[in-house]
N, C-alpha and C positions, 0 to 999 in steps of 0.2 A: 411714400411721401418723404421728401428728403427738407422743403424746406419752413422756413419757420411762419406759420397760418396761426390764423381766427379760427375759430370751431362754435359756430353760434347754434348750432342744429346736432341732433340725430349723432353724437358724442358717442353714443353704443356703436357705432358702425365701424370708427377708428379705434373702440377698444378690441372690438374683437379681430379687429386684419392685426393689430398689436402682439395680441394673449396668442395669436395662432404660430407659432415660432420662437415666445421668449421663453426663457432659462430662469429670470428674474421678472419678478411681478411684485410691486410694491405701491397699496392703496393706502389711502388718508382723507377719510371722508366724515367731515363733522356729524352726518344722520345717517343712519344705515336702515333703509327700510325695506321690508317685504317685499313688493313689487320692484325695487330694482334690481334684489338677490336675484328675483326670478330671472330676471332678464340675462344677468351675467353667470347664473349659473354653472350651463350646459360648457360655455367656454372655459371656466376654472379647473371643471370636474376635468376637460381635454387636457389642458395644462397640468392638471396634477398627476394625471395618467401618466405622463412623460417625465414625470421627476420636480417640474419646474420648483423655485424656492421661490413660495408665495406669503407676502404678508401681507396684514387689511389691520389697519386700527382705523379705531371711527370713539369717538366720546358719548358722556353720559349726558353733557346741558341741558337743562333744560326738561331732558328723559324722552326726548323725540325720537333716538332711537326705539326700534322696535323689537324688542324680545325674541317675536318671531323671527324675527330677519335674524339674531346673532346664532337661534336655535337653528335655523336652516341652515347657515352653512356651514356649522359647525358639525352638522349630520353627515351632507350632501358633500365635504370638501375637507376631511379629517385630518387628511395631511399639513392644512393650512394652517399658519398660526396668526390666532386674533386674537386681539387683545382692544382692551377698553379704555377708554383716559376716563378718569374719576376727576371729574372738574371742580369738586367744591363750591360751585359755583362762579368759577372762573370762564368766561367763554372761549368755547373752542370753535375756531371756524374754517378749518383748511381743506383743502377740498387738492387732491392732486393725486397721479397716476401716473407711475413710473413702472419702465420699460428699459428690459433687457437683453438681446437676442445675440446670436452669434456676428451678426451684419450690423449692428448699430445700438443706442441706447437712446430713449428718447421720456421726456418729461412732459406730463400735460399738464398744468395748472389754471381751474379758474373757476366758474360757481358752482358745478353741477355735483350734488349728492348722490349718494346709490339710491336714488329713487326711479321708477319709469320714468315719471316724467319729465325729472332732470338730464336723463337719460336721451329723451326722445322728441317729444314734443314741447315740453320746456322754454322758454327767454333766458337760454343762458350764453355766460361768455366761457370760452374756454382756450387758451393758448396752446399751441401745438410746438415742441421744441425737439427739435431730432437730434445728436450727437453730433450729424454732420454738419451744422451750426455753429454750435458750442457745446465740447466734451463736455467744456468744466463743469457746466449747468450741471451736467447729470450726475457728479461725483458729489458737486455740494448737495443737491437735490435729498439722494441716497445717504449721505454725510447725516444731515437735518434730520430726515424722516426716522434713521434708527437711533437717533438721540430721545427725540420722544417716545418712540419704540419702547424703549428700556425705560427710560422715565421713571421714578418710583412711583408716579401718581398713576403708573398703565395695571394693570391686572390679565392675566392670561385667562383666557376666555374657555370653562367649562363649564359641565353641566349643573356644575353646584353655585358655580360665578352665575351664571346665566340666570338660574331660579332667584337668585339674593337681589339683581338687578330688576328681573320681574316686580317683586314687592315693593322697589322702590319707584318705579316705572307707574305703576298700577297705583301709587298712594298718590304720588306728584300731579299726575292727569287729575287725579278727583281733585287736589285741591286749587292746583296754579293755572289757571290758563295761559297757555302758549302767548298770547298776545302781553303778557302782562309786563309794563313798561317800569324802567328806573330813570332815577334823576339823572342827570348828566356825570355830576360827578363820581356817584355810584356806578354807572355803566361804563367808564376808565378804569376805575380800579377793579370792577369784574371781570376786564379783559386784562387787564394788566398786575392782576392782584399777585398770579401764583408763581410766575417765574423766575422770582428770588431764590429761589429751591434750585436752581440750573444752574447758577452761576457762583462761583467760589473766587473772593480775592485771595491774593497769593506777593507774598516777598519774594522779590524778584532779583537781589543782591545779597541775601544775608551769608556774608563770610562761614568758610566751614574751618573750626575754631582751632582741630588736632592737627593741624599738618598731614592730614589723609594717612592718618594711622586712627585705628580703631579708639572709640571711645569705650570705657569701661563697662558700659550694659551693653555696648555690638558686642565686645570681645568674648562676653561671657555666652551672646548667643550664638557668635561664631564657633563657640566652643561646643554649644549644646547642639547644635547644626553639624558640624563633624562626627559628636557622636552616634547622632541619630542614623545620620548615611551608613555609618559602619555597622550596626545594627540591623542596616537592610530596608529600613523603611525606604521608600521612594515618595513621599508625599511628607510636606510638616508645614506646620503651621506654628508662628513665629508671633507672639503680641506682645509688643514692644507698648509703653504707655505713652501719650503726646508726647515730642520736646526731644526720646532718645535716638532721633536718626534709623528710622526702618530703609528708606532706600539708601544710604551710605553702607548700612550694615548690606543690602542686596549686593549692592556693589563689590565689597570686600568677599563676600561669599562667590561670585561668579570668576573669581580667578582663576579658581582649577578646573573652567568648564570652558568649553567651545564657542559654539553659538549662542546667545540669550534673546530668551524672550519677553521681555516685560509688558503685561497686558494692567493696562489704567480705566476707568470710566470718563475721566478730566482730561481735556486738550492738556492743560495746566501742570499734571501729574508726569505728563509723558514728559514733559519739556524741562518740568524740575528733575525727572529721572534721567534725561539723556545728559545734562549737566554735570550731574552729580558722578554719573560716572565715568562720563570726559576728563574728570579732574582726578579720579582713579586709575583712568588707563588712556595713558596720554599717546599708545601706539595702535590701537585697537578702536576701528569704528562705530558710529552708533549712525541709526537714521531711524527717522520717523514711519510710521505707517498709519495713514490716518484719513480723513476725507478730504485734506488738501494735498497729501504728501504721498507716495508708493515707495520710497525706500527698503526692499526688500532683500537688499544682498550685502546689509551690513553686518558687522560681527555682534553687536548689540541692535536687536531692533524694539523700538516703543513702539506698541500698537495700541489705537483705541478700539476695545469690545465692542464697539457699536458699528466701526467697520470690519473686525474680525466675524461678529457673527452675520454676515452677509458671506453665502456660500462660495458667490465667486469670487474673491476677497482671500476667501480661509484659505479653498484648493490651489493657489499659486504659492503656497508652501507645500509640503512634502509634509507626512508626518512627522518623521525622522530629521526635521531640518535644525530643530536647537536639542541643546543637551541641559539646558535650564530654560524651566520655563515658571517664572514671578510672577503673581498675580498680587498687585497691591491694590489696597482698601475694596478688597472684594465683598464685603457684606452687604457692597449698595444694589450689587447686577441681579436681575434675576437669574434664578437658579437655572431655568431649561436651559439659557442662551449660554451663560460660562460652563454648565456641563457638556454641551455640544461641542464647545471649542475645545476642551481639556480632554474631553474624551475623542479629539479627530488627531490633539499632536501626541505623542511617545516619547517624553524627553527620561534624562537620565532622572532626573530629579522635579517634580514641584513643588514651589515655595509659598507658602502664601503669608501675607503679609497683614497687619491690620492692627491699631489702636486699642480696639474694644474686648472687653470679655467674651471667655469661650461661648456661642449656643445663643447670643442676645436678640430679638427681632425676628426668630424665626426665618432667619439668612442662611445661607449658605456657607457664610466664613467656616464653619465646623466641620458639615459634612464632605467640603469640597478636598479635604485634607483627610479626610477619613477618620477623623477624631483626633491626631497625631498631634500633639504639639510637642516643637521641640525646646519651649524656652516660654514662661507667659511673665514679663515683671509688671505688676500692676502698679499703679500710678501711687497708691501706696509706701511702696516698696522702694520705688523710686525716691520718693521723698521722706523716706529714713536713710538713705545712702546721701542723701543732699544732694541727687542729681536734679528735683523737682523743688518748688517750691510749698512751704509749708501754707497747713488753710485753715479757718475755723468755719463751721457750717453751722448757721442759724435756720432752723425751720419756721416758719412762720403760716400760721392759721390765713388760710383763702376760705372766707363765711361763703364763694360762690357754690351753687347748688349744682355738682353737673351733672348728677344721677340723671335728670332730664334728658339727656344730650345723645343720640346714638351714634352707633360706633359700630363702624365694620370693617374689614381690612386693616386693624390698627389702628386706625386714629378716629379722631369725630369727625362729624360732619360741619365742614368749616364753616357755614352762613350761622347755622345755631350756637356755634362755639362764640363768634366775634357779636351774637348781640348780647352774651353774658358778658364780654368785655369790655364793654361799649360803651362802661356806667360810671357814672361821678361815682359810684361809692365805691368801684371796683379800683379805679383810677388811684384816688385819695385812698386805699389800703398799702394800694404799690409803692406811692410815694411815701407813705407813714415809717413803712418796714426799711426802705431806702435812707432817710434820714436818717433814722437811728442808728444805724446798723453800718454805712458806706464806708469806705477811706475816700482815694483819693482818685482813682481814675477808674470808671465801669461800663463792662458791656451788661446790656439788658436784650434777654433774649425772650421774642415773642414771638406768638401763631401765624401773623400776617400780615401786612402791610398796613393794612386800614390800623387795628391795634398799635402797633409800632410807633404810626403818624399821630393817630390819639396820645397815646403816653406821652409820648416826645414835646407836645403842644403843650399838653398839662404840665407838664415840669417846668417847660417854660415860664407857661402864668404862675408857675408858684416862684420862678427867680433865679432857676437853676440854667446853666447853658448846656442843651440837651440838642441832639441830631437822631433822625430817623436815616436810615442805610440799608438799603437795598439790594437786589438784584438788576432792576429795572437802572438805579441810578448809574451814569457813566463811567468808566473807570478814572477820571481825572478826581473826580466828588469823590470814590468811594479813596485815592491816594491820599486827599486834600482833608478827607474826615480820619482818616487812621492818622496821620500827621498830627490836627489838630488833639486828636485825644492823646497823641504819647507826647505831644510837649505841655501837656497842660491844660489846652485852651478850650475843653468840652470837660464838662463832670462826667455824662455819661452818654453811651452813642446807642441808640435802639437798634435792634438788626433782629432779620427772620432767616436765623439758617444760613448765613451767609459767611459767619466764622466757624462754621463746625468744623473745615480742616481747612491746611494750606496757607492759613495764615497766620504769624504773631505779634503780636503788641506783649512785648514781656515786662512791659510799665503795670498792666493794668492788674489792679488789687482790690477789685471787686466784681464781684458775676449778681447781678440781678437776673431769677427765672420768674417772670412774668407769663406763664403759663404750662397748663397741665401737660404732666412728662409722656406724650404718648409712646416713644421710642427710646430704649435703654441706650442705642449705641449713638444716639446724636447729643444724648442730657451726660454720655460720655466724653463724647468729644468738647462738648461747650464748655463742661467741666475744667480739662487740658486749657482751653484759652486762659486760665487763671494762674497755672501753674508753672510756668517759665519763670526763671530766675531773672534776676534783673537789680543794680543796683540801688538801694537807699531801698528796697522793697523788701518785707520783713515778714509777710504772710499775705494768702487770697482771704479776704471776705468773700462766702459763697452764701448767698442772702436768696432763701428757696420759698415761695408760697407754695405749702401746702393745701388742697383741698379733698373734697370725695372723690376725685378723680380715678379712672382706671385702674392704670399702674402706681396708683400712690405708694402701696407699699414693694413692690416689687420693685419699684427704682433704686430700692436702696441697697439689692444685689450689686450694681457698681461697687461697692463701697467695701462686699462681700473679695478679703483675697483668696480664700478657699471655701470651699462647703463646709469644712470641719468646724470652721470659726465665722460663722455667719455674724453679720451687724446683729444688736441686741437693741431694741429702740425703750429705753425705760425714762423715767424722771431724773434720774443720774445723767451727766454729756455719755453717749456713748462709748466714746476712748478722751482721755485728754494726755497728749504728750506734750513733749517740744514740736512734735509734726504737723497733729492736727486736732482737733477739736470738735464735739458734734455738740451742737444746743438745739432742745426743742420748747416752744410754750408749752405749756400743762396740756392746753385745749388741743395742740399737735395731738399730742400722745394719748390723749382721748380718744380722738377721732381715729388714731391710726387703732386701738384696740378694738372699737367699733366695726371698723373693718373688716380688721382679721376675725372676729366672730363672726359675723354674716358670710363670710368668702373662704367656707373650709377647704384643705387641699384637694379634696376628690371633685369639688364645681371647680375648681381651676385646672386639676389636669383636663376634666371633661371637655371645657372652653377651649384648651390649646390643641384636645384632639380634632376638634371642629372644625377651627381655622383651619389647623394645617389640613382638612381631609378636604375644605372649601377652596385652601391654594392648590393641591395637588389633583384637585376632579373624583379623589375616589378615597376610599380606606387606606389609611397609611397603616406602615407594617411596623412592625414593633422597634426593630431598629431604625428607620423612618423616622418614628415619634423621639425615640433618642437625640438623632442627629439633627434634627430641625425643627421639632416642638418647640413653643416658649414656655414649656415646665420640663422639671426635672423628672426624667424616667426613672429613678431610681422609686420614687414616691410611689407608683405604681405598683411594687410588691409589699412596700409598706402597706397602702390603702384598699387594694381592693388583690392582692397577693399573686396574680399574675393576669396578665393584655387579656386574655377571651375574657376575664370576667369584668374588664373594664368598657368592651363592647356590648357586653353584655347589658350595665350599666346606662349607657350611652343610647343604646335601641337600635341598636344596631346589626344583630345578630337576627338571619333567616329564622324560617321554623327548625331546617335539617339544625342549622349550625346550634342552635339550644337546647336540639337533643345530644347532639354531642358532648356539649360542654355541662349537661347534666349527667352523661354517662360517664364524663373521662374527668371532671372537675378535678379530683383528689390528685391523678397525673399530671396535670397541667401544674397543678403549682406544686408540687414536686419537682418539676421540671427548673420551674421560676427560682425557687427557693433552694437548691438542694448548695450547701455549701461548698465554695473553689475556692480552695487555697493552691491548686493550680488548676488547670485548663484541662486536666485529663480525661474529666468525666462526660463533659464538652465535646473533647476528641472523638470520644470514644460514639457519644450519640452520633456525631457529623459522621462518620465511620456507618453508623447502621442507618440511617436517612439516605447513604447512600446506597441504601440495598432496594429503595422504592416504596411508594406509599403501601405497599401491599405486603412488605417482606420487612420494614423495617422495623418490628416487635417480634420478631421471630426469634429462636435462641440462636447465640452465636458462641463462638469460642476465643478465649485471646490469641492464640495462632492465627485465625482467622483477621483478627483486627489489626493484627503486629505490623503488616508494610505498609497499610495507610493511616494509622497513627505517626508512624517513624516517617513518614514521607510526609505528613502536615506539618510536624514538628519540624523539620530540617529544610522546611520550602522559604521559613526567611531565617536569619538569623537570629532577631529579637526573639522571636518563639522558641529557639534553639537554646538560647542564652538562659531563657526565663525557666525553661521547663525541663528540659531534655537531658535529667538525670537521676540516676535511683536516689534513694535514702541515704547510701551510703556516699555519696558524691561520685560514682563511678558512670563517666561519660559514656553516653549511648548514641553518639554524633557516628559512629559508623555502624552500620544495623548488622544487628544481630537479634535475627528472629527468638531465641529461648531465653534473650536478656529481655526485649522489647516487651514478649508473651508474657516474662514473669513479672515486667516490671506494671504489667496491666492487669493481669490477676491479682498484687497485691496492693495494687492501688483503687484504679477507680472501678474495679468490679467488687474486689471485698468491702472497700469503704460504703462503697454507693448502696449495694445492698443491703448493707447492714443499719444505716440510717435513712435507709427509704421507708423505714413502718408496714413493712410486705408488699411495700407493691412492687419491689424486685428482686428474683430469688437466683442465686447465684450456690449450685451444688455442684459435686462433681466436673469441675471447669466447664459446665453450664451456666450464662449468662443470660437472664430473660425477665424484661417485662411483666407482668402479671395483670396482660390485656388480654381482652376478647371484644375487638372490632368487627362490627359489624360491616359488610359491604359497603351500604350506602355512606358511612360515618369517616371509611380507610382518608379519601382522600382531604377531608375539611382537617381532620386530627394531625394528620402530616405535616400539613401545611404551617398550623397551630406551632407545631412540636420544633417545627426547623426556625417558626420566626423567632422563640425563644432560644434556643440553639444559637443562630445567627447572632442575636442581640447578645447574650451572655461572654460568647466567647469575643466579639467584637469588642466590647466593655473593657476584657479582661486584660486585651493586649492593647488598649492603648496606650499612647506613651501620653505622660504627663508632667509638663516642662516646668511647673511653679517653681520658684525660689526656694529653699528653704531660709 
């Protein structure tokens, strides 16, 4: 069917003459029920046989989806990737099916759910639009759909997503009935509540101040950025604090490369990046890649991830087509969809780019970089050099109760969050803290529209000139209200989410947080909007309601410029300089000690083992938990002295796996624990892991270990640099087996055995364990022994860019 039809009937008949030939399969259907899986099954399972690249999002409203149905085809169609919108109670109702084949591409839009009988016998309407219509449709169509795709409010769909969604599926039926009606005005903002989160205002002329010569925090990371290349790393990771210029510094950094790739989440981000470094390289092109645009043969291209990770999209580059490739404010994407793309190009180098603190949210920013950083200046730091503006931070008592409130995937559940908000007495606390406390121009950042529109009204009746700002609101209101607040003419402007980047008002010298911190790297960013210089502006007031909330005390990580020197929260201000300032009421510092009693560290790593083992569908591995937990691995040898005994902990552990870890306990954290003041001992295990789950406690000899220790050590240069020479400083960079041998016999075979307490005996240049594994135990203890292995040595060589 080539032209553009009604589809009032039997809609399964044109999906499957569709599914029988596309490459691309892209669903969006607000309920996803069992009996329409059924229907469209056997066609997916054909399609996925073939390779096809299949997506299906469908939402939670309501909780009409049906558990079964997301468990079926999660079974039945493994290759698929599904994901769920987490609505909040926002309404979700799109219903559309997109098609991609080698002969055409065509979009269906219009009421039918993955039900039968939307499907089949049904009253519905459905639009039929081929390519050979209108292409455009289908670029915007596929444009739209992987925006919500990635969405932060989607969730990847497994079996531990799936069972979390059951409980709440199962609790909702017993109490809501389906039919259950809202007032008018309620049922606007339910559909229109959540999409402020989408959309980012953005300065669309602010002058670049140096003459396109590096500012004094790029320069120093351009510096740290060269070093790290020479080093050998191929991956770093760059955190620049709000205000220092990350894509100018990208820019300056791609000189000495070829082709670039700069990948963004924001139309916004592309456009202020392809600018940015138009006015860097005024003979070298740039073009877009994106859901309006296909510019794919310029020397710079900006792409948006959400058309990158779309298969047919990716493969019309070549692996090998850039020699850099930038990923800026990476910490929003999910992690499957930016691993797939990062792991299809081979550039010379990736860069990654980002605002926020190492490890924050359980994101990706850390791991995607492989822990590397080559440069971190925290906002801090910044603002003792005078690049930033200085702040004083008042904590202020929130009496709200939100221990109530549940919480999964990160934040609460928005309907029960906004009727804690919702109160005169909540209201009149905000404005109390506000008064005292303001100067002269502030943003106030809240949970939600409805909140926002509340506060803003109340401020009003008290006399203040206050605006609520949006998402939903047009971009002429959202220019017309940024205007009004930097000349004066608002005290304060409410907003949800909507300055977290890409924008500044460097007038504004006050931050009101009118709700609980669920996310470290946005209560980061909001932070930034206070810090821009500006003049007659003399410091930010950052005016913070504290409550019981989640992350109360872990918020103040931000705050943290190292682990050695973490915030100390006492009755004394925190720090007081000329920079910054920390005040809390008594009742703060009450409550926060309250907390920390009840919330020892071993229930909080357990917590972040959870989450992350509920985002990833399974057991995360020890370096895993490192690189994308929201606690600090390190705590883990402190608390329970090495990972099996923290799964152990956790109830996690089979029956085999328990006899193991009863048999081998005292190895295992000898393992965890044995001291590296270098990487040798490390080497040396990676060295016997690689002899097999069966052979790798077996005695060995340093002759034996000498050319793949000397070939780990010489495979990059940092490792080379860091390790690769005796006692006496006599380089061992070209091998030589009886220097290698002796330098491993007097190293980490004498050391190691000698403060292993017998469990390893090292005689007669015999090197050995002091195991007896049993068969069935050989391969769970392996496995055990390599993830601490892995972690250890990964740890060891990372590079770490802080300031001094």
């Amino acid at each position: 069917m080539t032209e553009l039809r009604l589809v009032t009937q039997n809609l399964l008949a044109d999906l499957k003459l569709l599914t029988e030939d596309a490459d691309t399969i892209y669903w969006m259907t607000a309920f996803l029920m069992k009996s329409g899986v059924r229907e469209v099954l056997p066609m997916l399972k054909q399609a996925a046989a073939r390779g096809a690249d299949i997506k299906i999002l469908t939402g939670d409203y309501l909780s009409i989806t049906q558990p079964d149905a997301l468990e079926l085809l999660l079974e039945e169609v493994p290759s698929a990737e599904l994901r769920l919108v987490e609505s909040g109670g926002t309404s979700f109702h799109p219903k559309a099916y997109l098609f991609k084949s080698p002969e055409q591409a065509t979009v269906i839009v219009g009421s039918s759910n993955l039900s039968k009988s939307a499907l089949t016998q049904g009253v519905e309407w459905n639009l039929y639009a081929p390519s050979t219509v209108d292409e455009a449709i289908f670029h915007q169509a596929t444009h739209e759909f992987m925006k919500l795709f990635l969405a932060a409010n989607t969730v990847l769909l497994n079996e531990a997503q799936i069972a979390s969604y059951r409980i709440r599926h199962e609790e909702t039926n017993r109490r809501l009935p389906l039919s259950a009606s809202f007032d008018p005005k309620t049922e606007i903002e339910m559909t229109f509540g959540q999409s402020e989160q989408q959309t980012i205002v953005h300065d669309q002329n602010t002058p670049y101040q140096s003459a396109l010569t590096p500012r004094p925090a790029q320069q120093l990371a351009l510096t740290a950025l060269h070093e790290t290349m020479a080093a050998g790393y191929e991956k770093a990771l760059v955190v620049l604090a709000t205000g220092l210029g990350k894509t100018y510094l990208s820019a300056f950094f791609a000189e000495n490369f070829g082709r670039v790739l700069f990948i963004a989440h924001r139309e916004e981000l592309l456009t202020q990046a392809q600018q940015s470094f138009a006015h860097v390289f005024h003979k070298r092109t740039g073009g877009i890649y994106n859901g309006q645009h296909k510019q794919d043969d310029a020397d710079f291209v900006f792409a948006s991830i959400q058309t990158l990770a779309m298969r047919h999209h990716l493969h019309r580059f070549k692996p090998t087509d850039f020699d850099l490739v930038i990923v800026d404010e990476f910490h929003h994407a999910a992690s499957p969809t930016y691993e797939r793309v990062l792991e299809y190009f081979k550039p010379t180098f990736l860069l990654g780019l980002t605002a926020t603190p190492e490890r924050l949210d359980n994101k990706d920013v850390y791991s995607l970089c492989d822990g590397n950083e080559a440069i971190s200046i925290h906002f801090l730091d910044a603002i003792r050099r005078n690049w930033l503006s200085p702040f004083i931070y008042h904590g202020v008592l929130d009496e709200t109760d939100y221990g109530q409130l549940r919480w999964r995937n990160n934040k609460y559940d928005g309907e029960e969050l906004l009727r804690l908000q919702m109160r005169e007495s909540y209201a009149n606390a905000v404005l109390d803290a506000w008064q005292n406390l303001k100067q002269t121009r502030t943003l106030g950042f809240c949970s939600s529209i409805r909140q926002a529109v509340f506060l803003s009204e109340h401020f009003q009746n008290a006399g203040y000139r206050s605006l609520a700002l949006h998402g939903q609101a047009n971009p002429q209101t959202r220019k017309t209200a940024k205007a009004m607040l930097e000349q004066g003419q608002l005290d304060i402007l409410f907003t949800v989410d909507l300055f977290n980047e890409g924008i500044d008002i460097p007038s504004v010298d006050t931050l009101l947080f009118a709700r609980p911190t669920e996310s470290l790297t946005v209560f980061t960013q909001q932070i930034g909007r206070g810090l821009r210089i500006a003049e007659g502006k003399s410091h930010c007031v950052i005016i913070d309601l504290i409550g019981n909330y989640r992350n109360v005390r872990k918020k103040f990580e931000v705050f943290n410029e190292s682990a050695e020197h973490p915030v100390k929260i006492t009755s004394e201000a925190l720090t007081k300089s000329q920079f910054f300032e920390f005040h809390f009421e008594k009742a703060v510092i009450d409550l926060l000690e309250a907390i920390k009693q009840n919330e020892p560290i071993q229930q909080r790593l357990l917590h972040a083992f959870f989450a992350l083992k509920e985002e990833l569908g399974r057991r995360p591995t020890y370096l895993e938990f490192h690189l994308k937990a929201n606690e600090n691995a390190t705590a883990i040898q402190q608390k329970f002295k090495t990972y099996p005994i923290m799964l152990e902990r956790a109830g996690e552990l089979t029956e085999l796996e328990a006899e193991v870890l009863q048999q081998h306990r005292n190895w295992l954290i000898e393992v965890n624990r044995t001291v590296m003041t270098k990487s040798y001992k490390m080497v040396l295990l990676k060295y016997m892991l690689s002899r097999g789950s069966a052979d790798w406690y077996k005695p060995i000899t340093a002759e034996e270990a000498a050319p793949f220790f000397h070939a780990y050590l010489t495979e990059k240069p940092y490792r080379m640099d860091t390790d690769l020479a005796d006692k006496q400083g006599l380089s061992l960079r070209d091998y030589d087996e009886v220097k290698v041998a002796n330098l491993i016999a007097k190293m980490p075979m004498t050391k190691w055995s000698g403060s292993s307490k017998g469990l390893i005996s090292f005689e007669n240049g015999i090197f050995v364990p002091q195991l007896i594994v049993e068969t069935a135990h050989e391969e769970i203890l392996f496995k055990w022994i390599k993830e601490i292995c892995d972690y250890r040595l990964h740890v060891y060589f990372e590079r770490k860019g802080s300031l001094g």
